[in-house]
C-alpha positions in Angstrom: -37.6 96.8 -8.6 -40.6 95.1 -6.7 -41.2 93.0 -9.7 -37.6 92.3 -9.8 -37.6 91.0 -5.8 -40.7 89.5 -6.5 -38.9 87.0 -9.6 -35.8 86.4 -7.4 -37.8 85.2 -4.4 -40.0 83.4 -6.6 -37.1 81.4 -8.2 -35.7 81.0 -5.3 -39.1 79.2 -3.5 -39.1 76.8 -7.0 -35.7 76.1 -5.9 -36.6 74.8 -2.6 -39.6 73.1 -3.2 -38.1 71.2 -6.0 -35.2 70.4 -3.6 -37.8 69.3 -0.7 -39.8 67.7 -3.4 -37.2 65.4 -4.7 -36.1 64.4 -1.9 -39.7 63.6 -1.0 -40.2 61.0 -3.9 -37.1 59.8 -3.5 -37.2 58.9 -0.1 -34.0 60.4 1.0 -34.8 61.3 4.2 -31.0 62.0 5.2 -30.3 64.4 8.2 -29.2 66.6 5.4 -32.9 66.5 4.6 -34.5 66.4 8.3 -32.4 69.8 8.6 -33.9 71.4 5.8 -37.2 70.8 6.6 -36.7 71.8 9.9 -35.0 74.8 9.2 -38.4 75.2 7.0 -40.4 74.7 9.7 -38.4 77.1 11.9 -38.1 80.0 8.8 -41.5 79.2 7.6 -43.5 82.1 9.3 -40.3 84.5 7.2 -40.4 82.9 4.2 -44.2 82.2 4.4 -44.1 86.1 4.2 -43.1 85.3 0.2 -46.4 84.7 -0.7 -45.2 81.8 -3.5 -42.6 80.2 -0.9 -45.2 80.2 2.0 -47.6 79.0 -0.4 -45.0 75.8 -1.6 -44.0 75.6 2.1 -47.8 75.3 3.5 -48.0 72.3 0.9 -44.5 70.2 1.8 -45.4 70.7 5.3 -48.4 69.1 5.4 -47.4 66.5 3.4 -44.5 66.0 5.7 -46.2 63.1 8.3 -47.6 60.9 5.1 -43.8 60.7 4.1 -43.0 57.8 7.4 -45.4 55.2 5.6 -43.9 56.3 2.5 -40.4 55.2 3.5 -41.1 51.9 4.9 -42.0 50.1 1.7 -39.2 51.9 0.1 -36.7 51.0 2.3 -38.1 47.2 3.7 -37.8 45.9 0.0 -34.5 47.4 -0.9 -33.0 45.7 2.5 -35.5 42.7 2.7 -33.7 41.0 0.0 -30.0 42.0 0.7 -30.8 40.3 4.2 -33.3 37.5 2.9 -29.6 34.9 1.9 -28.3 35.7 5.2 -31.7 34.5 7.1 -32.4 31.6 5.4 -28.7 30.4 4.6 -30.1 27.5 2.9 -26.7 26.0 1.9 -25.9 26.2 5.6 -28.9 24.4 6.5 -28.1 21.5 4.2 -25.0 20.2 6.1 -27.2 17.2 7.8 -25.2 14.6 5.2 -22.0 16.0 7.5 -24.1 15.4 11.2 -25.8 12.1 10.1 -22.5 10.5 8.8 -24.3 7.9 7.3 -21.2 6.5 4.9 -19.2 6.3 8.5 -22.1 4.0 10.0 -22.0 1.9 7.1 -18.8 0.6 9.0 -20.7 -2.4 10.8 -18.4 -4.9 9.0 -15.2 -3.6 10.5 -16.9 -4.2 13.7 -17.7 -7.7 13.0 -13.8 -8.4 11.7 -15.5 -11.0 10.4 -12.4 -11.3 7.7 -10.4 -12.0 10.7 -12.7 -14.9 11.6 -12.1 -16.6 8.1 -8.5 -16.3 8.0 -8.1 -17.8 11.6 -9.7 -20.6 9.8 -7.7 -20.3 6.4 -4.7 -20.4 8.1 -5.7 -23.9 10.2 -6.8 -25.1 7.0 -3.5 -24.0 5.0 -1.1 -25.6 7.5 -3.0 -29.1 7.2 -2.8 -28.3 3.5 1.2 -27.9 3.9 1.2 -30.9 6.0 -0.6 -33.3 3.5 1.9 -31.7 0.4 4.9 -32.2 2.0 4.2 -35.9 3.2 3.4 -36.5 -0.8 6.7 -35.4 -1.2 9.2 -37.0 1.4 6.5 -40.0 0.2 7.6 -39.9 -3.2 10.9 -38.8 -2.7 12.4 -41.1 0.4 10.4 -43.8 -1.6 13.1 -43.4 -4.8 15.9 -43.4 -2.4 14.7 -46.0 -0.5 12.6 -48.3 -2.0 14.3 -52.0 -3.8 13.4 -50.9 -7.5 15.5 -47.4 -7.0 15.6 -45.5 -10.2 18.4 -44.1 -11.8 18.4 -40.2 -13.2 21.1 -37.6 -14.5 21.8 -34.9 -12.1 22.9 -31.2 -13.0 24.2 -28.8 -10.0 25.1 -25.2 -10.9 26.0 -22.1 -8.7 26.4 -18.1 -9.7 27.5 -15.6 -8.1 26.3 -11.9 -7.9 27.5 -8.8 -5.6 26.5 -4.9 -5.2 28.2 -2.0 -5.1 30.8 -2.8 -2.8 30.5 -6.6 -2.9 33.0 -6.6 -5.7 35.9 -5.8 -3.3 35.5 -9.6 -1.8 33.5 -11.3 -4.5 35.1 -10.2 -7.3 37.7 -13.3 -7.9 35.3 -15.6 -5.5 34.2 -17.8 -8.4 36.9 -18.1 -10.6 39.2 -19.1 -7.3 37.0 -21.7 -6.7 35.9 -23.4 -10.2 34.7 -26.7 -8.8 32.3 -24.8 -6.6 30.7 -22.0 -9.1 29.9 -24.1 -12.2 27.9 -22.6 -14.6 25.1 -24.3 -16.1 25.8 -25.1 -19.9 29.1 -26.5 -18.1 26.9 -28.6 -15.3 24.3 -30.1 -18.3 27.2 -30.5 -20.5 29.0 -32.6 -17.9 25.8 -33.6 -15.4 26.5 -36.9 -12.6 24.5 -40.1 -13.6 23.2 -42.4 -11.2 22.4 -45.9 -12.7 19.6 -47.6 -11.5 19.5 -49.8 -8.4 22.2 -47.7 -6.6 21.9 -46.2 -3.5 21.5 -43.0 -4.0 22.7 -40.6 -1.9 22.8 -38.2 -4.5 19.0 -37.1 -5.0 18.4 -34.5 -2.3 20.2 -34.3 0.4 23.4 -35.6 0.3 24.5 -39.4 1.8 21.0 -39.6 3.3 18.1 -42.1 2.3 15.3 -39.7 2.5 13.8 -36.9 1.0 14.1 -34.4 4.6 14.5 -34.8 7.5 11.2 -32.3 8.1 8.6 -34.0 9.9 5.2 -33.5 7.9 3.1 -34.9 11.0 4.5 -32.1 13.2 2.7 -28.8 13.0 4.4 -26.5 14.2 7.9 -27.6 12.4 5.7 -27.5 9.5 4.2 -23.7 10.3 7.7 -22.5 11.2 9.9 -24.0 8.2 7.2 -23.9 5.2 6.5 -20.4 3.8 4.1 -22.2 0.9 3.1 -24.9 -0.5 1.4 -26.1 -3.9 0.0 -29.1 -5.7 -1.3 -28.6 -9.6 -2.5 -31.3 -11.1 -0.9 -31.2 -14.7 -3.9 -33.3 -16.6 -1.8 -36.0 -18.2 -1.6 -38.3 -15.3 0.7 -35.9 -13.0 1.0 -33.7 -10.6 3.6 -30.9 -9.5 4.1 -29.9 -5.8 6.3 -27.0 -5.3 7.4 -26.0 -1.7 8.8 -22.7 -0.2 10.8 -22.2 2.6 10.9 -19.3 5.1 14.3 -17.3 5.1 16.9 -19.2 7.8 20.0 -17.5 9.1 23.1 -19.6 9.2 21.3 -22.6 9.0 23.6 -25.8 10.8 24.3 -28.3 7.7 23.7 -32.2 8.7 26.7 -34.2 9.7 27.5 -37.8 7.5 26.7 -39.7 11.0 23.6 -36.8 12.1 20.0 -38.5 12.3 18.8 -35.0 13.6 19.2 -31.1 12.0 18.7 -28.4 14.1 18.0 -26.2 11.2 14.8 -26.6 8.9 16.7 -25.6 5.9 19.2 -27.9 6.2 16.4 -30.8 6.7 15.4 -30.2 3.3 18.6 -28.6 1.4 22.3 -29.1 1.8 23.8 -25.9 3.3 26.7 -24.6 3.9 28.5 -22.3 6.9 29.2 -18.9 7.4 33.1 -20.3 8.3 33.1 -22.7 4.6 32.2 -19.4 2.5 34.7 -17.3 4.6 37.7 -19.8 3.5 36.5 -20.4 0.0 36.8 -16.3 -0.4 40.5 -17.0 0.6 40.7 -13.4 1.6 42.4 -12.9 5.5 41.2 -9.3 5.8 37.6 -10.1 6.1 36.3 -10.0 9.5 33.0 -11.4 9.5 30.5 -13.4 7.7 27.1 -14.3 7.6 24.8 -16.4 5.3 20.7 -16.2 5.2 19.3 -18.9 3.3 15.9 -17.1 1.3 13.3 -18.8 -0.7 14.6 -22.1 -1.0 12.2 -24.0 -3.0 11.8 -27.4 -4.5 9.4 -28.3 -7.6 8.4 -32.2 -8.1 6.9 -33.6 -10.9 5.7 -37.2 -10.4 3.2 -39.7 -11.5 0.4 -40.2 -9.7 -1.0 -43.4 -10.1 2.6 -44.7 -9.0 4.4 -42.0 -7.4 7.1 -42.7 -9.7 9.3 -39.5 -10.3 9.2 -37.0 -13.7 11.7 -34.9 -12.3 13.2 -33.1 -9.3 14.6 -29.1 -9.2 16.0 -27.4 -6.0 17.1 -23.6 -6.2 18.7 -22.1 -2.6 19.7 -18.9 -2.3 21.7 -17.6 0.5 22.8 -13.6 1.0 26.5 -13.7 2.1 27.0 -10.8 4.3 30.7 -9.7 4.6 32.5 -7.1 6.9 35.9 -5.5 6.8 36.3 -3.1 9.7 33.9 -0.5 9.0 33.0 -1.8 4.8 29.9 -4.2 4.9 29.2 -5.9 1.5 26.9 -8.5 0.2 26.8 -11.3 -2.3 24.3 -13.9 -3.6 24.7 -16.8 -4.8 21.8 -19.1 -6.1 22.4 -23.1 -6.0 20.2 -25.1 -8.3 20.3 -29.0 -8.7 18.0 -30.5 -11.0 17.4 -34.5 -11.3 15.6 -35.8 -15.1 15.8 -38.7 -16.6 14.5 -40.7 -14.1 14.4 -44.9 -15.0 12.4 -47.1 -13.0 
């Protein structure tokens, strides 16, 4: 029976010291642990009475104070570098590009506006450019009209018509009720006006007038405020082509047969008509209002220039018609063109 106690308590010592023992190597110095070695400590003068547990005990407990250096390697390089990213945070650290803003300082030219600078200039240098274009062409143009030798050409004026969505209500019959107005073009070529040479001709331009316009090229600001652009090509056989562009005029006044003055600057260059002629040529009593604007009206000369003698002459107006019927707005366009060929000098 002795021998019996004597295997049970010493399996039972293995038991503990292989417990204590692991948890030793392992470093698991839980308060699970700290209990059990405490309760050693407390128990150990009982259990020391086991001969083979007190002699197991006697060992773990003096092993027990070597076990605090033990744990600080074990545990400083298993949290070392768990911790060691959130120390250095190097990709945190490399955000200078974002506090130096260098791409932002690179801005200096902004500062400078020196773009602004050069168009101020461009623009002074574009108007005297406009200027010296258009006073080639009331040169060259008031010069046919005018001069003794006047040449004789073949004229062709045409007009169309075209209307949105709710246009069609009032523009619909507009050019077939007025025939003698909204020619078409093979009808205008087939049929043009010929001007024999020598005549006066109030037919190039603008009507019953000797000149080319009435728009004063040596005036600046008429010039800024009526010219939208202006071009001269030299073609490389001996002419040149200057093609002109007028800013967008709302009911532009036409010139009277007896006016020396226009108050509009498209009608100094074009012959217009008013709001009050397009109303009565839509023949229609129910429309209330209208209202023309005169866009991109542009002329295109071709002319020699060693003698300023003309190659040809094309004007294209435009003009939005703007039409109200109580609370129904429509529009229509119609595009005017006159072109002058066949010039004999």
């Amino acid at each position: 029976m002795k021998n019996t106690d004597k295997k049970s308590k010493g399996r039972l010592s293995t038991v503990v010291v292989m417990v204590l023992a692991t948890c030793v190597v392992m470093g698991l110095l839980t308060s699970s642990t700290i209990k059990l070695v405490s309760s050693a400590y407390l128990y150990k003068d009982s259990l020391s009475q086991i001969p083979v547990i007190g002699e197991h005990i006697a060992n773990i407990v003096d092993q027990l104070p070597t076990q605090a250096p033990t744990q600080a390697p074990t545990q400083a390089p298993t949290q070392a570098p768990t911790k060691a990213p959130d120390t250095t945070k190097a990709p945190d650290t490399t955000k200078a590009p974002e506090t130096t803003k260098a791409p932002e300082a690179t801005k200096a030219p902004e500062t400078t506006k020196a773009p602004e600078t050069e168009s101020t200039t461009s623009s002074a240098q574009l108007l005297k450019q406009n200027q010296a274009i258009l006073k080639t062409y009331n040169d060259v143009v008031s010069g046919a009209k005018m001069s003794s030798g006047r040449p004789g050409f073949t004229k062709a004026t045409y007009r169309s018509l075209k209307w949105d969505f709710w246009g069609k209500l009032w523009f619909g019959n507009v050019a077939s009720n007025n025939p003698e107005y909204f020619v078409s073009e093979d009808a205008a070529k087939a049929s043009p006006v010929v001007v024999s040479k020598g005549v006066a001709n109030t037919e190039l331009c603008i009507p019953n007038k000797l000149y080319a316009s009435l728009l004063d090229d040596g005036n600046a600001k008429a010039v800024e405020e009526a010219i939208k652009s202006a071009t001269k090509e030299d073609l490389g056989d001996g002419t040149a082509k200057i093609t002109i562009v007028l800013n967008d005029e709302a009911n532009p006044a036409p010139i009277g047969v007896n006016d020396k003055k226009a108050s509009s600057f498209t009608s100094k260059m074009f012959p217009v008509i008013t709001a009050e002629e397009f109303r009565i040529g839509m023949d229609n009593n129910d429309v209330d209002n209208v209202s023309l604007n005169y866009t991109d009206c542009t002329v295109e000369l071709v002319y020699v220039i060693a003698t300023g003698d003309i190659v040809s002459l094309k004007q294209t107006s435009t003009y939005v018609a703007d039409v109200q019927m109580g609370s129904l707005t429509g529009a229509g366009t119609v595009t005017e063109t006159s072109e002058y060929y066949n010039f004999i000098y």
